[in-house]
PDB file of the backbone (N, CA, C, O) and the ligand in Angstrom, with CONECT records:
HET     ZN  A 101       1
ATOM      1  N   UNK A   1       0.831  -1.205   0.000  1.00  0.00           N
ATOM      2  CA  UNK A   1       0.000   0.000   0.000  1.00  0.00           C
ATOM      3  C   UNK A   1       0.865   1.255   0.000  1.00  0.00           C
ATOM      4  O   UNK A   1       0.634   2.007  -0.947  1.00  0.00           O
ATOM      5  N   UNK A   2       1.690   1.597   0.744  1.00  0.00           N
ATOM      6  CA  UNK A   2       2.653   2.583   0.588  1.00  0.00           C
ATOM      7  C   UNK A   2       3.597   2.471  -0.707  1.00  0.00           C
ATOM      8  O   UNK A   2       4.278   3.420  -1.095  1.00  0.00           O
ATOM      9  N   UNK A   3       3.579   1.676  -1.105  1.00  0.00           N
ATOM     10  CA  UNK A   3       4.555   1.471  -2.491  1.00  0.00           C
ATOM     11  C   UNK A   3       3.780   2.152  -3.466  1.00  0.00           C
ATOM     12  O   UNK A   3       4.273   2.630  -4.488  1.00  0.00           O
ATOM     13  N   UNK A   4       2.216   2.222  -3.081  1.00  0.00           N
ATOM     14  CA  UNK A   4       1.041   2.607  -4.199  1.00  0.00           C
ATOM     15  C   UNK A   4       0.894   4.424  -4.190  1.00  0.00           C
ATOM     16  O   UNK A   4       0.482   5.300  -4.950  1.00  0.00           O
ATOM     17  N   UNK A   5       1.510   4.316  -2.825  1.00  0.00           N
ATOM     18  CA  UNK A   5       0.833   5.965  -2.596  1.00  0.00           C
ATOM     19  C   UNK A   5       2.670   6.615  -3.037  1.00  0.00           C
ATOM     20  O   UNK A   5       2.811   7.825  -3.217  1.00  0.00           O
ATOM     21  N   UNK A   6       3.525   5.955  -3.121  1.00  0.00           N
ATOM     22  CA  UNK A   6       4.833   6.928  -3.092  1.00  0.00           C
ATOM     23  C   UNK A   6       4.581   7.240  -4.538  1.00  0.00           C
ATOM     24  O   UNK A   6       4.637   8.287  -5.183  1.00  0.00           O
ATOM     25  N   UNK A   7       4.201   5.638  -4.930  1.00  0.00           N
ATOM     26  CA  UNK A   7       4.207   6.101  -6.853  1.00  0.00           C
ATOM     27  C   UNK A   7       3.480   6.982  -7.301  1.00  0.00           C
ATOM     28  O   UNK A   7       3.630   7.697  -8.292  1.00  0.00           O
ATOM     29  N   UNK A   8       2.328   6.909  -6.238  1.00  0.00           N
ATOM     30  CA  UNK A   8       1.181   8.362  -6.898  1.00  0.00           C
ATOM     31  C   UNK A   8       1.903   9.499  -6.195  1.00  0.00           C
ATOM     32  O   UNK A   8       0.983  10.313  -6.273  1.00  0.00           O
ATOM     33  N   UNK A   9       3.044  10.274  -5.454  1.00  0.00           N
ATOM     34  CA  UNK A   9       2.944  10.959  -4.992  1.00  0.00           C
ATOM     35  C   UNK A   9       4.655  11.169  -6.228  1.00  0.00           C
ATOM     36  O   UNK A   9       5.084  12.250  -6.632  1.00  0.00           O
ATOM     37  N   UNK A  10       5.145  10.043  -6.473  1.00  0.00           N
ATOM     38  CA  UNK A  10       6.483  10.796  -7.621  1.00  0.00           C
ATOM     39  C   UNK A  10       5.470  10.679  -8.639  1.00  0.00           C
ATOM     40  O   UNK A  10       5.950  11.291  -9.594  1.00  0.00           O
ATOM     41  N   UNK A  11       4.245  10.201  -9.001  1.00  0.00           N
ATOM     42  CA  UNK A  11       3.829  10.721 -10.160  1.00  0.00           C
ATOM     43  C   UNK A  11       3.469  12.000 -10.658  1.00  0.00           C
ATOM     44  O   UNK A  11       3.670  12.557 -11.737  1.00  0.00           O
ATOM     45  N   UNK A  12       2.756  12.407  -9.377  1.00  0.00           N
ATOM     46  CA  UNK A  12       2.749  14.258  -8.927  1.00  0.00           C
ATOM     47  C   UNK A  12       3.725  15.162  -9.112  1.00  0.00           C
ATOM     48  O   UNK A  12       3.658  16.372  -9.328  1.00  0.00           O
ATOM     49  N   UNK A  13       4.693  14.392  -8.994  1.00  0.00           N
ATOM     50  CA  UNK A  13       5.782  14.674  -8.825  1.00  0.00           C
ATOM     51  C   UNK A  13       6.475  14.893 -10.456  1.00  0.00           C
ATOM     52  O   UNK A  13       7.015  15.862 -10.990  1.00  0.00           O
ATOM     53  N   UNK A  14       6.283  14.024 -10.752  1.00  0.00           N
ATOM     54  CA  UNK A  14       6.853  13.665 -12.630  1.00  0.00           C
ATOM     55  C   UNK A  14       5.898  14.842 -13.454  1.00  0.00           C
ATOM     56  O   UNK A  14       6.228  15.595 -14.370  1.00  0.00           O
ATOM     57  N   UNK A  15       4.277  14.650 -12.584  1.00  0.00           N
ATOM     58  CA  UNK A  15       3.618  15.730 -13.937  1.00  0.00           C
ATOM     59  C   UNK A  15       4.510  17.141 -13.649  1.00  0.00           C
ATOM     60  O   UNK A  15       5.137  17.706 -14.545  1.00  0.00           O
ATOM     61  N   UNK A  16       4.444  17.760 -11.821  1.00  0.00           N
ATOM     62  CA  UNK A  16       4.684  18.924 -11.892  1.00  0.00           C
ATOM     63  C   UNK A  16       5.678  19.269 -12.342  1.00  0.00           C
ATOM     64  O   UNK A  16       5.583  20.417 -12.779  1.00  0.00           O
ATOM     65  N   UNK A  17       7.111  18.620 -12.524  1.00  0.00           N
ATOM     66  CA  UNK A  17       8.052  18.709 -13.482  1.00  0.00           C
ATOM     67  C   UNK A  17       7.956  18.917 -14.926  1.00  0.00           C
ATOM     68  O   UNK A  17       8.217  19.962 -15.523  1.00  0.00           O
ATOM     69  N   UNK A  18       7.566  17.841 -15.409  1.00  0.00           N
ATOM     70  CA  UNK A  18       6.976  17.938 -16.356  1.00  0.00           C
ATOM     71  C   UNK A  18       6.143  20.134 -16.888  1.00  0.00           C
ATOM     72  O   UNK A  18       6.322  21.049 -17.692  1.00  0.00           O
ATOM     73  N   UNK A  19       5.245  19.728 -15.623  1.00  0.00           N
ATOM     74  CA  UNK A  19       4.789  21.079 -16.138  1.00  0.00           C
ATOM     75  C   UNK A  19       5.087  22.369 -16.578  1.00  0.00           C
ATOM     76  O   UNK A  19       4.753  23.254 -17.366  1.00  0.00           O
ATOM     77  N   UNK A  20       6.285  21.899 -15.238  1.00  0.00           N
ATOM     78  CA  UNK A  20       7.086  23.012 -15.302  1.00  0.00           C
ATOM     79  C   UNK A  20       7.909  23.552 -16.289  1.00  0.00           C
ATOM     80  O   UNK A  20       7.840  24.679 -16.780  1.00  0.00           O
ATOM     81  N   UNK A  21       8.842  22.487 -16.584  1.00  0.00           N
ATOM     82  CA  UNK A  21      10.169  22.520 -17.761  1.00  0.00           C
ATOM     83  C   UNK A  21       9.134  22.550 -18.820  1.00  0.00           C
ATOM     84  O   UNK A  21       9.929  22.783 -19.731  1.00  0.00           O
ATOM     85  N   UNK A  22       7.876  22.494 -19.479  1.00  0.00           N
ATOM     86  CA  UNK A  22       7.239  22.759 -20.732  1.00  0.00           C
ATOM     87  C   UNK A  22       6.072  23.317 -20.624  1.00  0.00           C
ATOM     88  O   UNK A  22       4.967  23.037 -21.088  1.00  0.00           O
ATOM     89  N   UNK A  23       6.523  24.273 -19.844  1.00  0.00           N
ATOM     90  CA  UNK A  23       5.047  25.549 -19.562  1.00  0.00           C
ATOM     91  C   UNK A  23       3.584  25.313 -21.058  1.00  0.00           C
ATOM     92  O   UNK A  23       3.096  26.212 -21.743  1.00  0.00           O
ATOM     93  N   UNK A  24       3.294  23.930 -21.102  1.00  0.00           N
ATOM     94  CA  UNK A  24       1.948  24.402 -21.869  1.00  0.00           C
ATOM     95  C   UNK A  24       2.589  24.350 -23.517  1.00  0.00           C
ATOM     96  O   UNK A  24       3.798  24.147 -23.635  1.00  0.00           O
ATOM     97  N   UNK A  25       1.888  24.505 -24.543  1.00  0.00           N
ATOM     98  CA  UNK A  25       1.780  24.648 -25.492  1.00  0.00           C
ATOM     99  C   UNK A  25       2.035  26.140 -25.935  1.00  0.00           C
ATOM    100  O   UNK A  25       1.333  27.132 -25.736  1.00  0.00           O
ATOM    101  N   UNK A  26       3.154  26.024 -26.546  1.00  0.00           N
ATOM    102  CA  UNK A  26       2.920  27.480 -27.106  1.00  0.00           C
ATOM    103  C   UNK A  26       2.313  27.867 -28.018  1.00  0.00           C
ATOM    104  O   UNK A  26       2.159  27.417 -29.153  1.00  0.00           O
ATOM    105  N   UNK A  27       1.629  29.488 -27.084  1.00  0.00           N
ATOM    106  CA  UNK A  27       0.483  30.327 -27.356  1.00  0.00           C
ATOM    107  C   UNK A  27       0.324  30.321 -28.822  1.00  0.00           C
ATOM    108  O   UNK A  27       1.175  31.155 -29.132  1.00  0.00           O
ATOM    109  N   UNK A  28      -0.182  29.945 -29.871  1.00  0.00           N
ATOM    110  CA  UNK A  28      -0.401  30.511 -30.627  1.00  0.00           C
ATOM    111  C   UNK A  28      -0.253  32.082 -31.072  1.00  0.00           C
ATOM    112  O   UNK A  28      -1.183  32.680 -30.532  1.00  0.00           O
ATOM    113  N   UNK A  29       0.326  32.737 -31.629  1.00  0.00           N
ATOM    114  CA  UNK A  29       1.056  33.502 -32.053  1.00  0.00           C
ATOM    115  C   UNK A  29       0.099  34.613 -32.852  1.00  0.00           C
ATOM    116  O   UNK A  29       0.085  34.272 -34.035  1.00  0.00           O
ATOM    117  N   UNK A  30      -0.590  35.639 -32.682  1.00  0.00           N
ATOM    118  CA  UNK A  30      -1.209  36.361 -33.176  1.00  0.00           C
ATOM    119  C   UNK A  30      -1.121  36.779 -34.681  1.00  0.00           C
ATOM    120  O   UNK A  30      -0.844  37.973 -34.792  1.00  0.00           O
ATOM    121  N   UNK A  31      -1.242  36.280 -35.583  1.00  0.00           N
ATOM    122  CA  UNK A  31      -0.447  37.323 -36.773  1.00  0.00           C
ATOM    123  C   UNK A  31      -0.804  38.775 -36.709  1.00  0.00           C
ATOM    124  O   UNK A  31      -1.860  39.407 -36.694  1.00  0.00           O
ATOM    125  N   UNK A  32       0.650  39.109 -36.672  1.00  0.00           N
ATOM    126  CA  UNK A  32       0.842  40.439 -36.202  1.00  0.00           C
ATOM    127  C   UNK A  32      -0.059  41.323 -37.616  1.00  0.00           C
ATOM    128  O   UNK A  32      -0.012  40.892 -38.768  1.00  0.00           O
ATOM    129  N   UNK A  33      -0.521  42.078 -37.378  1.00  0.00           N
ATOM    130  CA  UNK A  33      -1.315  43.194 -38.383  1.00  0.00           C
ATOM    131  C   UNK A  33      -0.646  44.200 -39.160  1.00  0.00           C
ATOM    132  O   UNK A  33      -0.281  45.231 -38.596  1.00  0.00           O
ATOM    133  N   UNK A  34      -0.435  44.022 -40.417  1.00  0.00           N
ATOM    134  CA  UNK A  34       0.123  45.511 -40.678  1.00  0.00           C
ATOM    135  C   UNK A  34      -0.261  46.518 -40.444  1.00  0.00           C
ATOM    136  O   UNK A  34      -1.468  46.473 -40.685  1.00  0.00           O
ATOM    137  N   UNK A  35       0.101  47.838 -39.974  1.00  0.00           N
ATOM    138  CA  UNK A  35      -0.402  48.747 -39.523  1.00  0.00           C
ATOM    139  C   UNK A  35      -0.884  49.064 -40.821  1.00  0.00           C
ATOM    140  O   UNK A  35      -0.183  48.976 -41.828  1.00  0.00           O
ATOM    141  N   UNK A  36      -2.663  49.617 -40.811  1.00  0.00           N
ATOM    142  CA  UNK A  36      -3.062  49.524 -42.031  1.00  0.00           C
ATOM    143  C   UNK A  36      -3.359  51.347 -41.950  1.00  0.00           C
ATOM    144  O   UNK A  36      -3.860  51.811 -40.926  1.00  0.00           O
ATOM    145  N   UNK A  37      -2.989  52.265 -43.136  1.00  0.00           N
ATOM    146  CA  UNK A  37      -2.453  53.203 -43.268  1.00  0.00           C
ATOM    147  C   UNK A  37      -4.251  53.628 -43.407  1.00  0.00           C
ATOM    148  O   UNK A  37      -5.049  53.109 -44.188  1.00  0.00           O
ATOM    149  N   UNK A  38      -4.540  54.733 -42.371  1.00  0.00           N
ATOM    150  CA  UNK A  38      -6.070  55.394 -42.537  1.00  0.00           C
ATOM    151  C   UNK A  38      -6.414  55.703 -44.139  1.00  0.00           C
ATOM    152  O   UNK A  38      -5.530  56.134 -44.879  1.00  0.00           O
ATOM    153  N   UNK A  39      -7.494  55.500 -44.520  1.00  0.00           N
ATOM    154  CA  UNK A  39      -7.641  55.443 -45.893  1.00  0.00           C
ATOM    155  C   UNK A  39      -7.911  57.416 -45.817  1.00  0.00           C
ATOM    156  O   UNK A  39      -7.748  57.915 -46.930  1.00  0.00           O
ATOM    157  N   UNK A  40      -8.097  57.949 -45.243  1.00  0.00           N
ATOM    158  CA  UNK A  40      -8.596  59.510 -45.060  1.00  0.00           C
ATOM    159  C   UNK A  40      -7.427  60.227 -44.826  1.00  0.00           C
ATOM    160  O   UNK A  40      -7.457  61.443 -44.639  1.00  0.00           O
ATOM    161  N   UNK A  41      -6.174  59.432 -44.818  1.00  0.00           N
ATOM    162  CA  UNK A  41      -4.913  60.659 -44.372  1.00  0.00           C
ATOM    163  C   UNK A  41      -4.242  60.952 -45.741  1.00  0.00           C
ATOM    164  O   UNK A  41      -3.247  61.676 -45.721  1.00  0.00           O
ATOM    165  N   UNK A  42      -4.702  60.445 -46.980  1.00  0.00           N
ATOM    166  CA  UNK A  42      -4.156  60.385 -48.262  1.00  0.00           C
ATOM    167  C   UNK A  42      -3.855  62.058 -48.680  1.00  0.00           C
ATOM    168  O   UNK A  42      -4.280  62.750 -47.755  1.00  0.00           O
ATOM    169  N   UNK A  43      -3.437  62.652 -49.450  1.00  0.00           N
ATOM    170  CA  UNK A  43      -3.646  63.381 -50.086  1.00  0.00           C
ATOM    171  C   UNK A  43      -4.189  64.025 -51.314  1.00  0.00           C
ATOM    172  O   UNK A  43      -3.600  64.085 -52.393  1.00  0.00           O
ATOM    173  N   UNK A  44      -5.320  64.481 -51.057  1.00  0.00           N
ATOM    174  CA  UNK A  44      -6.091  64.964 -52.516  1.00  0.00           C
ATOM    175  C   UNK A  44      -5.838  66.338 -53.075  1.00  0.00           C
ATOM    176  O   UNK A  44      -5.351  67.179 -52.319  1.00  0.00           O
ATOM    177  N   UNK A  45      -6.132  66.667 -54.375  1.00  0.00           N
ATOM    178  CA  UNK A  45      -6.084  67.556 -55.029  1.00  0.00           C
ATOM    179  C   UNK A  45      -7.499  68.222 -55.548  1.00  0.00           C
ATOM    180  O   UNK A  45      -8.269  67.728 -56.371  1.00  0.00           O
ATOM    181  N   UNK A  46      -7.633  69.439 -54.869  1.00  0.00           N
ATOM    182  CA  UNK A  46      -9.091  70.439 -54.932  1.00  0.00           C
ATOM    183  C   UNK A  46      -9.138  70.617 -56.528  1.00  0.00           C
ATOM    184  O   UNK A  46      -8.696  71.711 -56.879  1.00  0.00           O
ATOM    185  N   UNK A  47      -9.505  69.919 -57.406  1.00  0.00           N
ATOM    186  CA  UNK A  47      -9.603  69.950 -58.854  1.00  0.00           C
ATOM    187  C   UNK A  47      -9.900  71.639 -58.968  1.00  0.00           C
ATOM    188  O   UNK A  47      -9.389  72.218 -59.927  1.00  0.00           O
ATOM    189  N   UNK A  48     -10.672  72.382 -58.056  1.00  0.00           N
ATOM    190  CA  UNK A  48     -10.904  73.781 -58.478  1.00  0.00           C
ATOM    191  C   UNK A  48      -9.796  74.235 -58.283  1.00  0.00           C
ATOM    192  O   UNK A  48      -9.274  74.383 -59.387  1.00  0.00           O
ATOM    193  N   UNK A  49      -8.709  74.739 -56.999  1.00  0.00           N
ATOM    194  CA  UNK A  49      -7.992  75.710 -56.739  1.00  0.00           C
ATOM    195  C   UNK A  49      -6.651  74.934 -57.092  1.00  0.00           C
ATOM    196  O   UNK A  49      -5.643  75.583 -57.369  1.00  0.00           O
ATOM    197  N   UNK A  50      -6.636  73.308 -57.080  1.00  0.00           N
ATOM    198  CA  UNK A  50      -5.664  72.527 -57.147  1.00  0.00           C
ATOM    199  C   UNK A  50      -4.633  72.922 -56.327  1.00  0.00           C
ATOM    200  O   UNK A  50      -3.475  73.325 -56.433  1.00  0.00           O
ATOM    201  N   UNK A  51      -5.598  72.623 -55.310  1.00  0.00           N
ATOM    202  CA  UNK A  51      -4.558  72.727 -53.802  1.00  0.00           C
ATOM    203  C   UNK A  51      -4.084  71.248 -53.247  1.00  0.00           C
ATOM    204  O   UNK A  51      -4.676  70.373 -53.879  1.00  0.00           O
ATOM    205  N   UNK A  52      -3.502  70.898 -52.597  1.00  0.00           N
ATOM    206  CA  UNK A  52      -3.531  69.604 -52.198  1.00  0.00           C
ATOM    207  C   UNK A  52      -3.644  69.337 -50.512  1.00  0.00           C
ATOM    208  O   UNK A  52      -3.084  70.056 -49.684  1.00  0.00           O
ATOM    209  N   UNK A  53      -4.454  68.198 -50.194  1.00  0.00           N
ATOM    210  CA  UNK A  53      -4.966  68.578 -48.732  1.00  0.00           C
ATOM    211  C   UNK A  53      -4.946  67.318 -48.368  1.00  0.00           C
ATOM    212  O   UNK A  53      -5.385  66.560 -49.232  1.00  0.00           O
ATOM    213  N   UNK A  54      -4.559  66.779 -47.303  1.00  0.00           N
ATOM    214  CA  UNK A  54      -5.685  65.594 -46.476  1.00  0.00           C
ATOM    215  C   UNK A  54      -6.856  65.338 -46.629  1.00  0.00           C
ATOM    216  O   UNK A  54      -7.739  66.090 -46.214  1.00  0.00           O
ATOM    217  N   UNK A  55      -7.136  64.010 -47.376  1.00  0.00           N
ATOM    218  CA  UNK A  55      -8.483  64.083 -47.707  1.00  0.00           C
ATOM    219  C   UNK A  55      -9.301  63.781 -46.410  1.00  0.00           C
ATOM    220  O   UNK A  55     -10.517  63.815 -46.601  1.00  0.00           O
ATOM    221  N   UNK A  56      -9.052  63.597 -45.596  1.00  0.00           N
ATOM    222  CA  UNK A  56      -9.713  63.663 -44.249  1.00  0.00           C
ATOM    223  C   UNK A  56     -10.691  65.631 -44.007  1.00  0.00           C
ATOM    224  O   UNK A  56     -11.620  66.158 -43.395  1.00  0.00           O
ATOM    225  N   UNK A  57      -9.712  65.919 -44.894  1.00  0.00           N
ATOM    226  CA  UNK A  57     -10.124  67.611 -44.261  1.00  0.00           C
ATOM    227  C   UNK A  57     -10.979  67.998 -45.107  1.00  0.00           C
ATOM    228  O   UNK A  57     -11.660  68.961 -44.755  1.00  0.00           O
ATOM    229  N   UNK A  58     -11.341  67.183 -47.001  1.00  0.00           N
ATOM    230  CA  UNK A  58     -11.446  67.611 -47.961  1.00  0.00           C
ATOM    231  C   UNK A  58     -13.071  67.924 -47.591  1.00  0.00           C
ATOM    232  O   UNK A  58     -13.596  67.673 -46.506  1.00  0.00           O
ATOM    233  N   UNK A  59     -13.691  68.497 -48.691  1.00  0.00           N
ATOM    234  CA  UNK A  59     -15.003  68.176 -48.894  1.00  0.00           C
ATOM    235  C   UNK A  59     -15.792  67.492 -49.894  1.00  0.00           C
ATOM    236  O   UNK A  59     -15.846  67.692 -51.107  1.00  0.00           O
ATOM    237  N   UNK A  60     -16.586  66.380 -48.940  1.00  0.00           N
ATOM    238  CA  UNK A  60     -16.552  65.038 -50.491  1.00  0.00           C
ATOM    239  C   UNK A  60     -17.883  65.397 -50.996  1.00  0.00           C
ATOM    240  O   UNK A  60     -18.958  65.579 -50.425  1.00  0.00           O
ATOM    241  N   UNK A  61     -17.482  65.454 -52.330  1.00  0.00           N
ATOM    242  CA  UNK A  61     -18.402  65.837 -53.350  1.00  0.00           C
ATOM    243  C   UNK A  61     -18.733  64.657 -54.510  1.00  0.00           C
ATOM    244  O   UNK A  61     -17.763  64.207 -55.121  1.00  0.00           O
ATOM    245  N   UNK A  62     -19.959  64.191 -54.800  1.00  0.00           N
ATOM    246  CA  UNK A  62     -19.737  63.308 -55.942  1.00  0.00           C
ATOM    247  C   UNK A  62     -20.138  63.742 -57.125  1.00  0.00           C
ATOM    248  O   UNK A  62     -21.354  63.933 -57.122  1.00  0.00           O
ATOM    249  N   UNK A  63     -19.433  64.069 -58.526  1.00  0.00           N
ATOM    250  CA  UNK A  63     -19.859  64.705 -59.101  1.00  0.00           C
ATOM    251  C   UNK A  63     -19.945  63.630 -60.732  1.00  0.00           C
ATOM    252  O   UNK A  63     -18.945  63.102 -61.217  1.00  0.00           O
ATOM    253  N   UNK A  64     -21.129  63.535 -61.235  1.00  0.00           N
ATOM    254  CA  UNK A  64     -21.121  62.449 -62.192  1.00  0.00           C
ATOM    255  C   UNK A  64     -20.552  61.468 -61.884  1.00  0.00           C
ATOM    256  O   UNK A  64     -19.712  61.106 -62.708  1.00  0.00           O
ATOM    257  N   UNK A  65     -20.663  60.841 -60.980  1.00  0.00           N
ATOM    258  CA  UNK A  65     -20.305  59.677 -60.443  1.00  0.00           C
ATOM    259  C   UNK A  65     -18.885  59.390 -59.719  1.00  0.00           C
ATOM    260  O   UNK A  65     -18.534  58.457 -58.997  1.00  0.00           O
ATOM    261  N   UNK A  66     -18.182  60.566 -60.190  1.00  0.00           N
ATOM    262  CA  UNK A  66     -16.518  60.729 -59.395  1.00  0.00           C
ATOM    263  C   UNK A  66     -16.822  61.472 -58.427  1.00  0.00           C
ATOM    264  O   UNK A  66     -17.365  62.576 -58.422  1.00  0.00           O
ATOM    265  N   UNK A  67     -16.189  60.374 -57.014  1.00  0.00           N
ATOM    266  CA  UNK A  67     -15.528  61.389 -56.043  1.00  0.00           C
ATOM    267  C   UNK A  67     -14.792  62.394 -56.036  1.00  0.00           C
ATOM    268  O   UNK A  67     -13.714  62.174 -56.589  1.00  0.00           O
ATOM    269  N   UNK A  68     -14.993  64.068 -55.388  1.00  0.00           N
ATOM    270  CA  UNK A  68     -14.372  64.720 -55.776  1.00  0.00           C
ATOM    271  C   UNK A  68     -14.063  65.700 -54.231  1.00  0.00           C
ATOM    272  O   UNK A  68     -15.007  66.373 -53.816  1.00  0.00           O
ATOM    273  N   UNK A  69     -13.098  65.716 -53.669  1.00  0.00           N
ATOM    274  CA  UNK A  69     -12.125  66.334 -52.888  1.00  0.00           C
ATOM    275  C   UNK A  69     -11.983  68.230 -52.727  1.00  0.00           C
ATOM    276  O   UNK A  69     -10.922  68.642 -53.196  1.00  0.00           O
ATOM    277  N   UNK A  70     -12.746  69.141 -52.242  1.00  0.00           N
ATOM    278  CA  UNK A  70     -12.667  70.030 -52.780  1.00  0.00           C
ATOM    279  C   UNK A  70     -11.904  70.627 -51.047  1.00  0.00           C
ATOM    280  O   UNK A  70     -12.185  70.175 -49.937  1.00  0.00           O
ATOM    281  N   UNK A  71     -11.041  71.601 -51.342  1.00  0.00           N
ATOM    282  CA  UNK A  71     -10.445  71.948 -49.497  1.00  0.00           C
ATOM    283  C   UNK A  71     -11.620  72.717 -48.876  1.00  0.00           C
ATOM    284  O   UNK A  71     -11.697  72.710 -47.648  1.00  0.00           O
ATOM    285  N   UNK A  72     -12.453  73.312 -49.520  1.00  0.00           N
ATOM    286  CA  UNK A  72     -13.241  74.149 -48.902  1.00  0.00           C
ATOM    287  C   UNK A  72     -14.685  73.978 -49.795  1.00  0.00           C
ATOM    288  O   UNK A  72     -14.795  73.354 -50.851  1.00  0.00           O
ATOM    289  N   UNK A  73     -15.868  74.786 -48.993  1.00  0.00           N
ATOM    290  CA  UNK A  73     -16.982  74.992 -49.607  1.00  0.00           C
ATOM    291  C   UNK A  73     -17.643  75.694 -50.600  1.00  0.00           C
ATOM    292  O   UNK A  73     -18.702  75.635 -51.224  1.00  0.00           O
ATOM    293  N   UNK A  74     -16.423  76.533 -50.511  1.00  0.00           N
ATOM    294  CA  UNK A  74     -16.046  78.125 -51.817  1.00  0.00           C
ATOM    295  C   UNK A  74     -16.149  76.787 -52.873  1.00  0.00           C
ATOM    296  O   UNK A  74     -17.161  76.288 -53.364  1.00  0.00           O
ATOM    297  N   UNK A  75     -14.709  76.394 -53.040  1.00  0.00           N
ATOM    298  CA  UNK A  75     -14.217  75.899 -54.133  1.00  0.00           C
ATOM    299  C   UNK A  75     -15.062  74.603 -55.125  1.00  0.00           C
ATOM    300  O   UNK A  75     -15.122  74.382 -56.335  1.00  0.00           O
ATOM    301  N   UNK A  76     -15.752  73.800 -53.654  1.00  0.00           N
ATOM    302  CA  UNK A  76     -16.995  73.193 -54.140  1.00  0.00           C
ATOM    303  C   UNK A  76     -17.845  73.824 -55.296  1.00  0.00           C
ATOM    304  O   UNK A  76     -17.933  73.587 -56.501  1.00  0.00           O
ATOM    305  N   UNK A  77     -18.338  74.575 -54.585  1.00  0.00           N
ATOM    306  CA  UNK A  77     -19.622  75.548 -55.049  1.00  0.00           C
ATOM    307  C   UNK A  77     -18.772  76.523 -56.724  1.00  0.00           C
ATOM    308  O   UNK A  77     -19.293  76.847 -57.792  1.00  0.00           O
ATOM    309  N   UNK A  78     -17.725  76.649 -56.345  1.00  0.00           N
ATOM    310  CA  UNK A  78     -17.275  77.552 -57.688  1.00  0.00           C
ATOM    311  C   UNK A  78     -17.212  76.341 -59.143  1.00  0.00           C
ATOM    312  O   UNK A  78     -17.416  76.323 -60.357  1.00  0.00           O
ATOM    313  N   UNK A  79     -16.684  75.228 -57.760  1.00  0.00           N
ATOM    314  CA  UNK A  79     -16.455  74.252 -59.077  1.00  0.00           C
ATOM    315  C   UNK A  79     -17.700  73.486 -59.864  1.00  0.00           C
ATOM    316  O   UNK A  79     -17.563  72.854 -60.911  1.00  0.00           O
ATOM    317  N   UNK A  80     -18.972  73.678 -59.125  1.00  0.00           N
ATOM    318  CA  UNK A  80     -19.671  72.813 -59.539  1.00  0.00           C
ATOM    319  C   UNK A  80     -20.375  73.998 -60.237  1.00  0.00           C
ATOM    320  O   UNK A  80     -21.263  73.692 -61.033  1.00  0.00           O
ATOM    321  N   UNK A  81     -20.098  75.339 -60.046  1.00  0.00           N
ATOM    322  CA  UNK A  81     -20.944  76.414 -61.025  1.00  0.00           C
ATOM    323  C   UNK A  81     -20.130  76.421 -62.265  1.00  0.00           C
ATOM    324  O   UNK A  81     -20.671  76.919 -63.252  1.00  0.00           O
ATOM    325  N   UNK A  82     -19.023  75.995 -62.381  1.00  0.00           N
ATOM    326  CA  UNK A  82     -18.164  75.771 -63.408  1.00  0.00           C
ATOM    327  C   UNK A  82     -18.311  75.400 -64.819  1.00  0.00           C
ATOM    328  O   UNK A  82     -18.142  75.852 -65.951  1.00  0.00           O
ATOM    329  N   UNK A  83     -18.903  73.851 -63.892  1.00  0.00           N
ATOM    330  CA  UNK A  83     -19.283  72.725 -64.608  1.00  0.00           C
ATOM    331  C   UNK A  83     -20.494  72.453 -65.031  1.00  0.00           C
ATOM    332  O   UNK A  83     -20.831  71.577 -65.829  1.00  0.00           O
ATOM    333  N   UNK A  84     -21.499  73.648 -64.176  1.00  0.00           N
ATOM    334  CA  UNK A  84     -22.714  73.867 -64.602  1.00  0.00           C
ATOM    335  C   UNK A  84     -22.559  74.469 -66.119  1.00  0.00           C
ATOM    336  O   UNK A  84     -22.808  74.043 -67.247  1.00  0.00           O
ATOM    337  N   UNK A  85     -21.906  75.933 -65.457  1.00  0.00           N
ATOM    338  CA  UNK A  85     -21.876  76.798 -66.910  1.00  0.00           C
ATOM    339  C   UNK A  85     -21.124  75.951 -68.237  1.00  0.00           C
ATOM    340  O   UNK A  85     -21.523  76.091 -69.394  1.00  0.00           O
ATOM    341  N   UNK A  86     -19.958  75.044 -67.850  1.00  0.00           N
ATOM    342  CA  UNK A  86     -19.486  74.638 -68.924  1.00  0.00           C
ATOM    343  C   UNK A  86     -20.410  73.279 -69.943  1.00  0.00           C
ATOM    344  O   UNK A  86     -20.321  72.684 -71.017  1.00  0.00           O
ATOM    345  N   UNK A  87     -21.334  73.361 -68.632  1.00  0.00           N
ATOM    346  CA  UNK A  87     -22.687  72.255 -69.646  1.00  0.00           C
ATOM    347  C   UNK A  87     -23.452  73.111 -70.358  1.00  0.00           C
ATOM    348  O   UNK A  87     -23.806  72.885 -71.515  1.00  0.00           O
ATOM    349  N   UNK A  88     -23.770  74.222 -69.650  1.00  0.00           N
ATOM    350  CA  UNK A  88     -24.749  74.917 -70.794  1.00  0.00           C
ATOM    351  C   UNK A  88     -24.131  75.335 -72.142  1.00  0.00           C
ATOM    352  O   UNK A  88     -24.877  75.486 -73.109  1.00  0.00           O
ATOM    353  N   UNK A  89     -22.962  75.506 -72.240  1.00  0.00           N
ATOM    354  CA  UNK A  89     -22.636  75.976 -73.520  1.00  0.00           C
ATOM    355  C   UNK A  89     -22.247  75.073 -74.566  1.00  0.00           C
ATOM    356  O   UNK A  89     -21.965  75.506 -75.683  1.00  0.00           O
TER     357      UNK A  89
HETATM  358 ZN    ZN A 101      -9.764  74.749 -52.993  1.00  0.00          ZN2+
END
């Protein structure tokens, strides 16, 4: 009977070793992320004043189906009277 309990007690003994010297499975490993570059920090060009800006700052305009980047509300508005007048003629 004691021969039964020493073996269960170096078996305790064998796992916690065991446990020890091979801490577990290693963690699975995150794949690291490329830092993915804000799609809004780009730089656009105000087709009216052809300024160039952060399109984060721009003002988005869609005009015939193109996105269009203008730095301000002036330049919007001048550009789309532009393109008005250049349809009427
Ligand atoms: Zn502008």
């Amino acid at each position: 009977m004691r021969l039964l309990i020493f073996l269960f007690l170096f078996y305790l003994a064998y796992r916690l070793i065991k446990k020890l010297m091979l801490p577990g499975q290693p963690s699975a490993k995150m794949p690291e992320q490329e830092p993915l570059l804000p799609v809004d920090d780009v730089m656009v060009k105000d087709p009216y004043c052809e300024t160039y800006f952060p399109k984060r700052d721009g003002i988005k305009k869609v005009i015939k189906g193109q996105t269009c980047y203008f730095c301000s509300t002036e330049c919007r508005d001048e550009y789309l009277e532009r393109i008005e007048q250049s349809e009427r003629d």
